[in-house]
N, C-alpha and C positions, 0 to 999 in steps of 0.2 A: 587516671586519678592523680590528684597533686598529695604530696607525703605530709601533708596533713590530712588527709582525710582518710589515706591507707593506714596511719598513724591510732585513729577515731578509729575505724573499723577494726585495726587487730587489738588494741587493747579498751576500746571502750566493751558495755558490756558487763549484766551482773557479773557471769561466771568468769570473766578474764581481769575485773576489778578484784574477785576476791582470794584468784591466782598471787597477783599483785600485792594485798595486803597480806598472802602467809608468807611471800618471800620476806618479806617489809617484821612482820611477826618472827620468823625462822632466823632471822640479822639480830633482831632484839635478845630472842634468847639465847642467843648464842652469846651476844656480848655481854650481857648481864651473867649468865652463870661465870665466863673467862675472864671477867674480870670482875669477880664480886667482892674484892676488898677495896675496891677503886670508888670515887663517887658517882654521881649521876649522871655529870658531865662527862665524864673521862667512856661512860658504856656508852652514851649517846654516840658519842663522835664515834667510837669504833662502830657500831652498829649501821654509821651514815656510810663509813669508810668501806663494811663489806658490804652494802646494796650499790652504792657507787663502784664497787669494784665486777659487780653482777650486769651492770648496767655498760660499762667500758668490754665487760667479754660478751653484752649483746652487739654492741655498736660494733666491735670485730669480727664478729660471727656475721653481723647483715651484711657488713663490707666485703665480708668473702663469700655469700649470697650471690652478691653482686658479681664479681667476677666470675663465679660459675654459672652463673646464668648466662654468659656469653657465649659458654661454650655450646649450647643448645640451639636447635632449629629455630629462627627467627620468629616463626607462627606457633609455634609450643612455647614460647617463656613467658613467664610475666612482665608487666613492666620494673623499673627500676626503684620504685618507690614501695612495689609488693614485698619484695623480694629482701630490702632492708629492713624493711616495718617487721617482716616474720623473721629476719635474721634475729632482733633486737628481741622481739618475743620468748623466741626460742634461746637464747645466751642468758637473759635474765633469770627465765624459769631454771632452766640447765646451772648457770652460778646457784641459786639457791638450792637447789637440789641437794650441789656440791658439798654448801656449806652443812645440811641437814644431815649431809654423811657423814661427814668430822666431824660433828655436834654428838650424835649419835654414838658414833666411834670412840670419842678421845673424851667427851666430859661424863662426867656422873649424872643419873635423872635427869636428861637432855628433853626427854619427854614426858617428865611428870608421873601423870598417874598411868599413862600408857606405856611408860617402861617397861614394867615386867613382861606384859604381851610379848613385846618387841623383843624381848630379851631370848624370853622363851622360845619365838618363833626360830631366834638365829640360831639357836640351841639344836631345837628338830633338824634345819636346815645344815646344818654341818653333823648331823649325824646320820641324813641320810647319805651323804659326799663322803663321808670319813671312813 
C-alpha cells in the first residue's frame, strides 16, 4: 500500500477522527486554562504549538517503527508505510495523553465538572499504595 492510503486507513474513521479531535480538545484546554490572562490569539497558537509538538513525537515514533521493523523476519513485518502511519498514530495519541497528565496534575479544574471524580479517584488510589 502507498502511505497515503496507510495514512487513510490508520486515522480515517469515526472512532480515530474523534481520537484526533480530544487530543485537538485536550491542547485547547490546556492552553486556555495556562494562559487565561493572555488573549485569544496568544492560547491559539500555544494550543497549535502542543498538537504540532504531539504530531513531531508521532513522526519520531513511526521513524523509529521504521527502524525496528528491520530487525524482524522479512515475512513477519509490515511494510514501511504501516509501520509509520501507526508510528505517527501511536506518538500523537501518547503526546496528548502526556499533555492530559500535566493538565490534570499541575492546573486547577483541568477537567471541569469531572474533576472531583478524578480527584477522588486518585485519593482511593494512593490510599490503597500508602
Amino acid at each position: 500500500m502507498s502511505m497515503e492510503s496507510e495514512i487513510k486507513a490508520k486515522f480515517g474513521g469515526f472512532w480515530n477522527s474523534i481520537v484526533l479531535l480530544l487530543v485537538i480538545v485536550i491542547c485547547l484546554r490546556f492552553s486556555s486554562l495556562e494562559l487565561a490572562a493572555e488573549n485569544l490569539v496568544e492560547r491559539v497558537h500555544c494550543a497549535l504549538h502542543l498538537f504540532l509538538g504531539c504530531v513531531a513525537a508521532g513522526v519520531l515514533l513511526g521513524i523509529l517503527r521504521i527502524f525496528l521493523a528491520f530487525s524482524n523476519q522479512t515475512y513477519t513485518r509490515a511494510p514501511a508505510s504501516a509501520n509509520f502511519a501507526q508510528g505517527l498514530k501511536y506518538g500523537i495519541v501518547g503526546g496528548g495523553l502526556l499533555i492530559l497528565i500535566v493538565g490534570v496534575l499541575q492546573l486547577n479544574n483541568f477537567l471541569g465538572v469531572f474533576q472531583p471524580i478524578l480527584t477522588g479517584l486518585l485519593a482511593k488510589l494512593t490510599a490503597v499504595f500508602a
